[in-house]
Structures are given as C-alpha cells and as structure tokens.
N, C-alpha and C positions, 0 to 999 in steps of 0.2 A: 297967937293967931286964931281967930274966930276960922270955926266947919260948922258949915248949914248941913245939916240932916237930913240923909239922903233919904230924899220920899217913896222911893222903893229902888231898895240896896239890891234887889235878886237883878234888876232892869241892867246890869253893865255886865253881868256872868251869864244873863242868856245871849248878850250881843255876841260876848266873847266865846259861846258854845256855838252858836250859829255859826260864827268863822273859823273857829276852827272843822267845823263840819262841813263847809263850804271848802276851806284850803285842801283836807285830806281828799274829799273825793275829786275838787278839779286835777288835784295833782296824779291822783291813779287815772281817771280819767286820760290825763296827758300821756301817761307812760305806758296805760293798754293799747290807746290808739295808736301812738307811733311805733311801737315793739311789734305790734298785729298788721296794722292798715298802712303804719308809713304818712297818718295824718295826725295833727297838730286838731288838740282842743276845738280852735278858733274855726280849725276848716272844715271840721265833721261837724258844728253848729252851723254854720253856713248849710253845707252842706242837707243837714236837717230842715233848716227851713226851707230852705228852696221846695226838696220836696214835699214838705206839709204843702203847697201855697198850692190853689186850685189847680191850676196849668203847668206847675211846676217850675213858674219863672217869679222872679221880683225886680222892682226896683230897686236900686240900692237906696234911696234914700227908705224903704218900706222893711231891707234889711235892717239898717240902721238902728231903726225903732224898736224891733224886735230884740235886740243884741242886747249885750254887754260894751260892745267894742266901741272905740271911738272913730269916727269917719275914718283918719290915716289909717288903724289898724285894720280896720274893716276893708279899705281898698287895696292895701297889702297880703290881707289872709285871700280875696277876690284874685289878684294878681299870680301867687304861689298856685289855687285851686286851677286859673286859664295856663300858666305854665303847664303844669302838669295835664292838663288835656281834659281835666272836670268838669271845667265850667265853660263857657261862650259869655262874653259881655257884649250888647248888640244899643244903638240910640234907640230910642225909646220912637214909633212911629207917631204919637200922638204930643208928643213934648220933645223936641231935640236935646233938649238942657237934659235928659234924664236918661240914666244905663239901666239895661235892662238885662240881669244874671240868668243865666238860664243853663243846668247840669246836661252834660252831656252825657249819652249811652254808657260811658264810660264811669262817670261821674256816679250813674245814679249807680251803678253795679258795686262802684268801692262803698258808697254809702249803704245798699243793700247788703254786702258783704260785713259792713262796722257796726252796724244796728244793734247786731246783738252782743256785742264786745261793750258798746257803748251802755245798754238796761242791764246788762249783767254788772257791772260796775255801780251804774246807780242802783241797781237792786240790792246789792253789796253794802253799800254804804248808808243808802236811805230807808230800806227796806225794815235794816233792824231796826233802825233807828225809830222808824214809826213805830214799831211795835212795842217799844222800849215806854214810848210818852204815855 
C-alpha cells in the first residue's frame, strides 16, 4: 500500500496538544465551577458574556455566535440559568422573532462571585502553558 508523506508530520501532534489542552482545563473548569458556584461550564460562559455585553443583555442569536454551543444547547444552558433565577428572557422590542437574555441581580452576583474560580483555573492551566511555549 502506497503512504504519501506527511508534509508536516509535527501538524497532527499540535492538534492533538491543543485538545488535549482544551479537554483538561474545560474539564477542571466544569468541576471548580460546580463544587464552588453550583454552575455548569455552559452557564458561567453565558453568564460571561452577557456581562461583557455593553447593557448587559444579548440576543440569543448574538449568544449564539459568541459560543461554542449549538442553538438547543444554548437554549437549554438559557433555560437551567431563568430556572434558577439568573437570567430573564424578555421579546426583543424592535424584532418580535428575537429573545432578549438579560442577568439578573442575582445572576450577575453568582457570576461576580465565579470570576475568579473561573481565571484561577484558566491561569492554572493556560498561564504555564504560555510560559512553557
């Protein structure tokens, strides 16, 4: 059986260091946040962006784009944050068709409160890592 030669062999062991870099800290990432905050990866990113956003509200399709997630997961981790008393989903005054996320007092306080659970981890993980390259 003919093998074509690989035109750069290093190209398939950085994809595979990169996920592995990516699996170990989303994975502590998931197990600080819920052991500390009681929140899920999915929800404390939400919950991140929202407040980055100037007014502190988004569309969800504006989520969306931001993400990882795919719409159903993204309306599900939305759904778990309004259960729990985090978020408000409101129609959009300018477009009916469109929801509009926006953290509550509540919301923004367990997010204030995760912040730093959440950069101590990525400081953990990515921090050496930078230093390492």
């Amino acid at each position: 059986m003919f093998q074509m030669a690989d035109p750069d062999p290093d190209l398939a062991e950085q994809w595979r260091q990169l996920m592995s870099c990516y699996h170990g800290t989303a994975c502590a990432l998931e197990r600080e946040l819920s052991q500390r905050h009681g929140l899920g990866l999915s929800e404390f990113e939400t919950l991140d962006l929202l407040m980055k956003a100037p007014d502190c509200r988004r569309l969800v399709h504006e989520l969306l784009a931001s993400t990882h997630l795919t719409q159903s997961a993204l309306s599900r981790t939305v759904a778990r944050l309004e259960k729990r008393g985090l978020v408000t989903r409101s129609m959009c005054a300018n477009d009916r068709r469109s929801v509009t996320v926006t953290p509550t007092e509540e919301g923004r306080s367990v997010h204030a409160e995760a912040l730093p659970t959440h950069r101590a981890v990525l400081s953990e993980h990515l921090g050496a890592r930078s230093t390492r390259a």
